[in-house]
N, C-alpha and C positions, 0 to 999 in steps of 0.2 A: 445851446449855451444861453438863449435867451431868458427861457424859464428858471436857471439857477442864477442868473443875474436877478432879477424880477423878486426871488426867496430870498434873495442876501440883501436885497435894499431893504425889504418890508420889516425883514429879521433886524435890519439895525435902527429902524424904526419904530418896532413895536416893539424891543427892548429899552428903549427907553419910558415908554408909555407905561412896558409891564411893571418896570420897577416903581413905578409910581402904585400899580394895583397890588403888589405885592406886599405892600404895605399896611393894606386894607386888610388885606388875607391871612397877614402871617400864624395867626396862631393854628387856622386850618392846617397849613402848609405844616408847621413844628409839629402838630400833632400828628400827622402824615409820615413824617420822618423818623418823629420819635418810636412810631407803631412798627415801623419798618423795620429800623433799626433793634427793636425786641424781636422781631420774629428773624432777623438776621442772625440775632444772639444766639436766640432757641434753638433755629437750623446748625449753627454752629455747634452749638453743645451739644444737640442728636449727631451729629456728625461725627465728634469726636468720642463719643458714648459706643458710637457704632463702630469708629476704627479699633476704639480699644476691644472691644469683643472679639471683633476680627481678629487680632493677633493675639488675644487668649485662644481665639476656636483655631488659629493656622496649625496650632503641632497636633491636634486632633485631626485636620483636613488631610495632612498630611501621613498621620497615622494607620487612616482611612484608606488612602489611596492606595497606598504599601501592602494594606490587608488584601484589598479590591486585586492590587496587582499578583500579590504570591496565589489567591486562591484561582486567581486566572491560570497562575503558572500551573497548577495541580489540575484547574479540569485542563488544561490541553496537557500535563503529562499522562494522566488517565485516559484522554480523546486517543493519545497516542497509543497506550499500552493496550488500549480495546481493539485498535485498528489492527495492531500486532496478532495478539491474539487471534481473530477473525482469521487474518489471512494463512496463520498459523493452523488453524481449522480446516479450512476452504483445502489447504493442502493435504492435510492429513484425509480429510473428504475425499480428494480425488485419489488419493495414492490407497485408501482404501479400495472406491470403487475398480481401480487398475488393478487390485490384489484379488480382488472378487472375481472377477472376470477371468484372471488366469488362472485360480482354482477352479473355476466352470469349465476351462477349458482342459485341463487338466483330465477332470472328471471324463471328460468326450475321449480326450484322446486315449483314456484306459479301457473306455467302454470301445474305441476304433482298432484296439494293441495297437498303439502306436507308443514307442520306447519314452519313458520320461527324459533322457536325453535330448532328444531329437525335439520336445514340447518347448523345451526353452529358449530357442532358438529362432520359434516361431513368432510371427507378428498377431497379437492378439486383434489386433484392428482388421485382420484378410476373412476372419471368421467370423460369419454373422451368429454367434452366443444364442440370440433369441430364438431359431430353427433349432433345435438339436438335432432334428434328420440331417441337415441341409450339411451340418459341419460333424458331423460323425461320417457323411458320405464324403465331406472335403479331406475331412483328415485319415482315413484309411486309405486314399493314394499314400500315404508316409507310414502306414502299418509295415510292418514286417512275416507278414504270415504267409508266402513266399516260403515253401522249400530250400534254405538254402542248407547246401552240406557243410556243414560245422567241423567237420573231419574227426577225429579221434583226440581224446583229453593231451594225448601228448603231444601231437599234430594240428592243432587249431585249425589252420590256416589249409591244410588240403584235405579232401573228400575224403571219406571213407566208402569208397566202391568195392570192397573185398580186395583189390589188387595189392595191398598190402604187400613190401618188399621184406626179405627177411635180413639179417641182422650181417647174414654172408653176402648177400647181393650186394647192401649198401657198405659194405664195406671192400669189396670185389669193384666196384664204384670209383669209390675212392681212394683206393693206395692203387689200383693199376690204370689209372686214367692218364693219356697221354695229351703230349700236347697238341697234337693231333683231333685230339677226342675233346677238348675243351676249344678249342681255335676253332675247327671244322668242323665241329659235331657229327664224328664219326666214331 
């Protein structure tokens, strides 16, 4: 506190003394003020020179920003519609390559007789494609070249051994079969 006691006595001291040199000085001083006071003018009038541009340029700034934003909005709707696309692709990629493969396998399994049937059925992923020995030997376990008796066009389903019944037996069969013979199988 003592230092600012010490500045305020001197202060009321050497304003009196100043006013006395102030006197001596003044037209320094007025010419000091008045120089001020013009470049205070100037800053002023650039100042206001410069606000008015500003809100002549503000519905441009704003014009701008609008533009800046919609062309924003079109590259991320185009970011978007590529990305679409892409994956669109990638799919159709892979669902080819999965279409490829099953006609390879395809091809094997015609080359193993194995029934096209029975191909679709199968796990294209269990057969290694790149061997064609390896999966021609896989997939003829599922061939059919097997003997089996096909029976006759009109009898699918039982053998054709020559035992063939005639039209009297099976009918000797069946209207004198008893209940006996169907119960007990006698």
């Amino acid at each position: 506190m003592e230092p600012n006691d010490s500045n305020s006595s001197q202060a009321g001291t050497g304003g009196e003394s100043g006013n006395q040199g102030e006197t001596g000085s003044s037209p320094d001083y007025e010419k000091q003020i008045s120089d001020l006071r013009s470049e205070a003018a100037k800053w002023r009038v650039q100042f206001r020179e410069a606000e008015s541009t500003l809100k002549e340029l503000q519905p441009l700034v704003e014009k701008f920003k609008a533009k800046e934003e919609a062309d924003k909005s079109e590259a991320e709707k185009f970011a978007e519609r590529l990305s679409t696309i892409e994956r669109e692709r990638d799919a159709f990629k892979s669902q080819a390559e999965i279409e490829a493969k099953r006609i390879k396998l395809i091809s094997l399994a015609v080359k193993a007789n194995v029934p096209i049937e029975v191909v679709q059925y199968l796990d294209i992923n269990q057969f290694n494609l790149e061997d064609e020995e390896k999966a021609i030997e896989a997939l003829s376990a599922l061939s059919q070249t097997k003997s089996i008796s096909t029976g006759s066009p009109s009898n699918p389903g039982r053998p054709d051994d020559g035992k063939s019944q005639s039209k009297d037996e099976l009918a000797d069969w069946y209207y004198n079969r008893s209940e006996k013979n169907i119960f007990f199988g006698g």
